[in-house]
C-alpha positions in Angstrom: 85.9 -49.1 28.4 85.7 -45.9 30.1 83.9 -46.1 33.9 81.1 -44.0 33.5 81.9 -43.0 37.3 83.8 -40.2 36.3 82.3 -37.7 33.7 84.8 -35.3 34.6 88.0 -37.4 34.5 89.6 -35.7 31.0 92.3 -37.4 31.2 90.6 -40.9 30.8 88.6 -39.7 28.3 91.4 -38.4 26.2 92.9 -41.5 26.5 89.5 -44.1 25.0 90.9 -43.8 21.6 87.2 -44.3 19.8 85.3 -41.6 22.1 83.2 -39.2 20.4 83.7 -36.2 21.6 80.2 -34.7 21.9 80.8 -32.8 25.2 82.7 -29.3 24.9 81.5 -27.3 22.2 84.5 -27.9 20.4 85.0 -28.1 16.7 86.3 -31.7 15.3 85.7 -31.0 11.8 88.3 -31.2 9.2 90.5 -28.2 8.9 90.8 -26.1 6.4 94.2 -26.7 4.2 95.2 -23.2 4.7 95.2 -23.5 8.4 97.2 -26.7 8.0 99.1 -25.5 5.8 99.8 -22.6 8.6 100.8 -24.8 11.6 102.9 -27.3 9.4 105.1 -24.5 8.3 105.0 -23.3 11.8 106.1 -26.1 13.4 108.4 -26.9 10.4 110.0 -23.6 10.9 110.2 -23.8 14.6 108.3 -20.4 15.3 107.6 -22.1 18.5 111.3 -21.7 19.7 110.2 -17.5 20.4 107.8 -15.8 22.5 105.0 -14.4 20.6 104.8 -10.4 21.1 103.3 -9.6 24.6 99.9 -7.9 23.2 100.3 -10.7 19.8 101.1 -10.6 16.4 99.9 -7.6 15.2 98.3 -8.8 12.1 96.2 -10.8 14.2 95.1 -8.2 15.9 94.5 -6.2 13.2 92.4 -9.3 11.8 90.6 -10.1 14.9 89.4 -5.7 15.1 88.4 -5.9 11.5 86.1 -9.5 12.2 84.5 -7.7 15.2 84.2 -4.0 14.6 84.5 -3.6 11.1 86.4 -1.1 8.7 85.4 1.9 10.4 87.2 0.9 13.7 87.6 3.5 15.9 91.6 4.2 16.5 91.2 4.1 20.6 89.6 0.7 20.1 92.1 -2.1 21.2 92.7 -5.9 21.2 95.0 -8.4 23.4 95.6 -11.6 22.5 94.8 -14.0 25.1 95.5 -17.9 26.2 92.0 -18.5 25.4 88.6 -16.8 25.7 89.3 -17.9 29.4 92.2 -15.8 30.0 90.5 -12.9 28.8 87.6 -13.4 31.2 89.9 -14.3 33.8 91.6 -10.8 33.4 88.6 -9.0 33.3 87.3 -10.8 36.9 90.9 -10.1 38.3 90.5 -6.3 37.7 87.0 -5.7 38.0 86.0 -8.1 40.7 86.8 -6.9 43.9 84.3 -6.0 46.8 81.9 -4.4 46.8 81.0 -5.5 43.0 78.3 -7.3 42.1 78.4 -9.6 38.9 74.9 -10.4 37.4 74.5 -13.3 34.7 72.0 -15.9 33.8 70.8 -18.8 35.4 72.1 -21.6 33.6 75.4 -19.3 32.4 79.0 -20.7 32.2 80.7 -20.8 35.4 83.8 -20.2 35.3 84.2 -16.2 35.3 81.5 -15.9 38.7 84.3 -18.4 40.6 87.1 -15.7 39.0 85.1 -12.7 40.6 84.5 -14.5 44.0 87.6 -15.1 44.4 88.2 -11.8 43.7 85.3 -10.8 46.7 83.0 -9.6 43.6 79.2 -11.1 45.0 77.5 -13.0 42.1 73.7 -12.3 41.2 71.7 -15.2 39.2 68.6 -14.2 37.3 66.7 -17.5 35.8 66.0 -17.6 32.7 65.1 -21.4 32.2 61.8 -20.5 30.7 60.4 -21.0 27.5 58.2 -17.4 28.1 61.3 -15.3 28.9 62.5 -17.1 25.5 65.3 -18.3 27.5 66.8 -14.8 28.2 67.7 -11.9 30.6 64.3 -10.3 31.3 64.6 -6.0 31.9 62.6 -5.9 34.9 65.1 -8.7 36.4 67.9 -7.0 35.0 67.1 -3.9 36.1 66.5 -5.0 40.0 69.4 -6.6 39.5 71.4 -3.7 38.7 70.1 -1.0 41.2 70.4 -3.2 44.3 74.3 -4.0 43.4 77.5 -2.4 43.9 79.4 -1.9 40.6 77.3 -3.8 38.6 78.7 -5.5 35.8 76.6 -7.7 33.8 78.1 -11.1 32.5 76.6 -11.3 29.1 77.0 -14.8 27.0 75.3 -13.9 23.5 74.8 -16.8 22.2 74.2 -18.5 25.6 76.2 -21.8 26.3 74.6 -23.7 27.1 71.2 -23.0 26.0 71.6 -21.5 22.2 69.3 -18.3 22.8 70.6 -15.1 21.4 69.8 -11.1 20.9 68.2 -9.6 18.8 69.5 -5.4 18.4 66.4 -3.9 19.9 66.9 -6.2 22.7 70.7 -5.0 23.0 69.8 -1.8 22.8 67.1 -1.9 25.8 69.8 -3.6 28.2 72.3 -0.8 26.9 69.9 1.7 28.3 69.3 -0.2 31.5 73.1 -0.4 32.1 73.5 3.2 31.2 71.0 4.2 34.1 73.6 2.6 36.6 76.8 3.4 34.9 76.9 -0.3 34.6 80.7 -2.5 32.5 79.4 -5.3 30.3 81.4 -8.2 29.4 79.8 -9.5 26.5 81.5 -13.0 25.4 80.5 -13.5 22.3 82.0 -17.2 21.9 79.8 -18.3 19.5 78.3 -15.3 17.4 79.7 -17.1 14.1 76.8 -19.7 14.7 74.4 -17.5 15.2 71.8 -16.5 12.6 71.8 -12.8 13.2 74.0 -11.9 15.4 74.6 -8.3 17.3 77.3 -7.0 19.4 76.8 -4.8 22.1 79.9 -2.9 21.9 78.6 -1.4 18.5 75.5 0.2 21.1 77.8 0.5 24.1 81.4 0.9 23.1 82.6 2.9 26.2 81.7 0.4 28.3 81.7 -2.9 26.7 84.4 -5.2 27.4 84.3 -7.9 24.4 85.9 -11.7 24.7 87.0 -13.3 21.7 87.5 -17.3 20.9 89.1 -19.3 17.8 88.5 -22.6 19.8 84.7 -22.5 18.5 84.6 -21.7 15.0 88.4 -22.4 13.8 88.2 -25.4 15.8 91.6 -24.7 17.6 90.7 -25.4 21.2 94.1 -26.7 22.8 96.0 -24.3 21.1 94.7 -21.9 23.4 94.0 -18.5 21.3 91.6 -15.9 22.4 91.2 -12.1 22.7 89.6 -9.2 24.6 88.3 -5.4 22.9 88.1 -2.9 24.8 88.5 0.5 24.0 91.3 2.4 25.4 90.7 3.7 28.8 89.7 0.0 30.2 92.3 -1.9 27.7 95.2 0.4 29.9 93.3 -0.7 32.9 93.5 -4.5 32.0 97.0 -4.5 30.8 98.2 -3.2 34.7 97.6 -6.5 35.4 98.2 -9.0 32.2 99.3 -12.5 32.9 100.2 -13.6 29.5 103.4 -10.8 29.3 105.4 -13.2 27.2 102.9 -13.6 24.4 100.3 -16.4 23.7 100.6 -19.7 21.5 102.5 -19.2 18.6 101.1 -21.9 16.7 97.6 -20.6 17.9 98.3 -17.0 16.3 99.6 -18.4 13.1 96.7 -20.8 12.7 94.4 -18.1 13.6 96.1 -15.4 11.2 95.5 -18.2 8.5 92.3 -18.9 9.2 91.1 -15.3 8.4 91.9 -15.4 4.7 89.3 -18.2 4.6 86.5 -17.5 7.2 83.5 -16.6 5.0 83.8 -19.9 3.1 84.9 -22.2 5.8 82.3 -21.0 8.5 79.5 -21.8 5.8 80.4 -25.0 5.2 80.9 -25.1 9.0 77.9 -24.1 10.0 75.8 -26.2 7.1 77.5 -29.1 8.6 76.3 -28.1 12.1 72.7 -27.4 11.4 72.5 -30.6 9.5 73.4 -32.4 12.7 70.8 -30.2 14.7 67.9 -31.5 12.3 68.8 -34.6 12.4 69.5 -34.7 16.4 66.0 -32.9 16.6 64.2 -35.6 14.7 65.3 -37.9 16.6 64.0 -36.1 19.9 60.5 -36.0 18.0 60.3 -39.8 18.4 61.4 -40.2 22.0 58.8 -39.7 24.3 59.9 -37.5 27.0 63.1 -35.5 25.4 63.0 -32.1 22.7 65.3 -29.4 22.7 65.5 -26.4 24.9 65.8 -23.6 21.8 65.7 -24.8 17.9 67.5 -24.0 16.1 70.4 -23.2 18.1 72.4 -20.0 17.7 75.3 -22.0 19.3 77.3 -25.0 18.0 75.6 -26.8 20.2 71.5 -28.4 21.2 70.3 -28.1 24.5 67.5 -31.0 25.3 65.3 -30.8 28.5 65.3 -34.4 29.8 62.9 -33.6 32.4 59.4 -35.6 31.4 62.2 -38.9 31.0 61.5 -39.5 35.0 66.0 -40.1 34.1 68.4 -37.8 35.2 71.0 -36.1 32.4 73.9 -37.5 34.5 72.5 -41.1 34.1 71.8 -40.4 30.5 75.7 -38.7 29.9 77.3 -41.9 31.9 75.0 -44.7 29.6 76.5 -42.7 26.9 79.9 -42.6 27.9 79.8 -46.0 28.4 79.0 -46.3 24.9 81.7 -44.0 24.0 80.2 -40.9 23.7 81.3 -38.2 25.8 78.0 -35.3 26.3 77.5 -32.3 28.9 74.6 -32.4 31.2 73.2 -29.1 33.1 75.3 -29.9 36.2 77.8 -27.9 34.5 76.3 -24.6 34.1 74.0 -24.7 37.4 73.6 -25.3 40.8 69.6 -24.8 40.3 69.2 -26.6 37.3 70.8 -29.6 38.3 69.4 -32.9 36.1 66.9 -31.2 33.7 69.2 -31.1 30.2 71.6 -32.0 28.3 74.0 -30.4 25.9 74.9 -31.8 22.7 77.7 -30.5 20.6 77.1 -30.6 16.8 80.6 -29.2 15.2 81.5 -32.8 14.7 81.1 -35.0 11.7 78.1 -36.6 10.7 79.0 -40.0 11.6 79.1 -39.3 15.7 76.0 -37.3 15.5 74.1 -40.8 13.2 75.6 -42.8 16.2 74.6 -41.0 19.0 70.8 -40.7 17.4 70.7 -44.7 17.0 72.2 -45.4 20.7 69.8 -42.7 22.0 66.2 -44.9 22.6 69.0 -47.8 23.9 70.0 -45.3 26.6 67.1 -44.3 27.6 65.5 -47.5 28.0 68.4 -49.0 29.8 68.8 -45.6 32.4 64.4 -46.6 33.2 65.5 -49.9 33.3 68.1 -49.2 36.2 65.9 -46.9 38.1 63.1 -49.2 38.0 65.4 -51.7 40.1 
């Protein structure tokens, strides 16, 4: 039995044999046979024994330009294959961050790139966006405070949002492009989870020049902890990057190979990804519609994931996650992604078979009358 004591202890979770990993955005559906098919021959081959080139396999990044710009790519436009979304990001916070810059982002946001730049001396600017008339987004006006009153501005710019499942629309790209423009402001738009997204936009298509995009297969190829990622950028700021790139030896081979795979089968294998995914939404939302005091944040989600707003439970999300981890089920609460929004939702992750998502729907009234229970005593 797992002690619910420690929701952050990955190692004892990795080790409960029977968890349901509900917790991380990541994707625990079958893989494709091709992508199998990939790593076997991989492994079987011992690829593994080289370093991988120091920018990656150029077919992949060939693949990876094509997926995000299209045919038409411009030929200044560049891509680096990175240990992760992460490393990417962490690049970009390691060159761009230092004082006097100011990093803007959302309030809830993922944390992880504003403790790169502060560590870097970058200051960090939160704008809240926890509010169902700001359709749980950046707001201009915000945005544009924001931006004047910093030094260097560059705005953080996770479209979809993890962990909230909002994303925007092209007019809406457009009017922060021309906000960012007035300041001469970077963008980093990670772009994690566009292939769940039901009509998805890139601002690097409004904003090339100055858009730096991060790239993830751990999402939608379901390849977490092989560790494969990327960053576009176009020439000028790609140079700039490289000064200072960590990964000089080349990323996961396996990764690469998996991910170069993966490509000759996207369109097929994200639809039946993604039908999979919205299944378990409905279903997790229909639940919600029957337990007083719990509905989710945005439906449907652009993300592989479903916010829900525990607030009206009188429970908090952390004795809601550690009742279910108990139970075996591993979920994210808002703790994660905010200092502000401590307690008011949790985060579901719905890339996962049916089966966990028709358990965790019949233990969730059980957990939620035994967390009222407890804080009745």
């Amino acid at each position: 039995m797992v002690n619910s004591d420690f929701l952050t202890n990955f190692d004892e979770i990795h080790s409960t044999e029977k968890m349901l990993w509900l917790g991380q955005n990541t994707n625990h559906l079958p893989a494709h046979p091709a992508v199998k098919e990939a790593l076997l021959k991989a492994v079987s081959n011992q690829t593994y024994n080289n370093y991988a080139p120091p920018q990656g396999y150029e077919e992949l990044r060939e693949l990876i330009l094509r997926d995000v710009v299209g045919e038409s790519s411009a030929p200044d436009t560049k891509v680096l294959i990175t240990d992760g979304a992460i490393d990417g990001l962490y690049l970009v916070c390691k060159r761009y961050g230092d004082a006097p810059t100011t990093l803007i982002t959302s309030d809830p946001t993922w944390v992880w790139p504003l403790n790169f730049a502060k560590n870097q001396g970058a200051n960090v600017r939160l704008l809240p966006i926890y509010d169902g008339s700001k359709d749980y987004k950046l707001q201009l006006s915000d945005l544009r405070e924001a931006l004047t009153q910093g030094s260097n501005p560059i705005l953080y710019l996770i479209d979809p949002l993890n962990p909230l499942g909002s994303s925007y629309t092209r007019d809406e790209l457009k009017k922060i492009a021309e906000v960012l423009e007035e300041t001469d402001a970077l963008v980093i738009h990670d772009c994690t989870y566009r292939d769940f997204a039901f009509d998805h936009h890139l601002m690097r298509d409004i904003l090339p020049k100055k858009t730096i995009t991060t790239y993830s297969f751990s999402k939608w190829l379901g390849i977490a902890g092989l560790r494969t990622g990327a960053i576009i950028a176009d020439t000028p700021i790609f140079e700039f990057l490289l000064q200072d790139q960590s990964n000089i030896l080349g990323s996961n081979v396996l990764g690469q190979r998996a991910a170069i795979a993966a490509f000759s089968v996207k369109e097929e294998w994200i639809d039946e990804v993604n039908t999979v995914q919205r299944g378990n939404q409905k279903m997790i939302a229909e639940v919600l519609q029957m337990v007083e005091g719990l509905h989710p944040v945005v439906y449907p989600s652009n993300g592989n994931f479903l916010a829900v707003d525990c607030q009206s439970t009188g429970v908090t999300a952390t004795a809601i996650a550690a009742e279910f981890l108990k139970r075996e089920i591993f979920i994210r609460t808002s703790n994660y992604h905010s200092e502000v929004l401590k307690e008011l939702f949790l985060k579901i992750s719905t890339t996962v078979p049916v089966s966990w998502v028709e358990r965790l729907c019949e233990e969730l009234p059980s957990v939620l009358s035994t967390c009222s229970e407890k804080d009745r005593k």
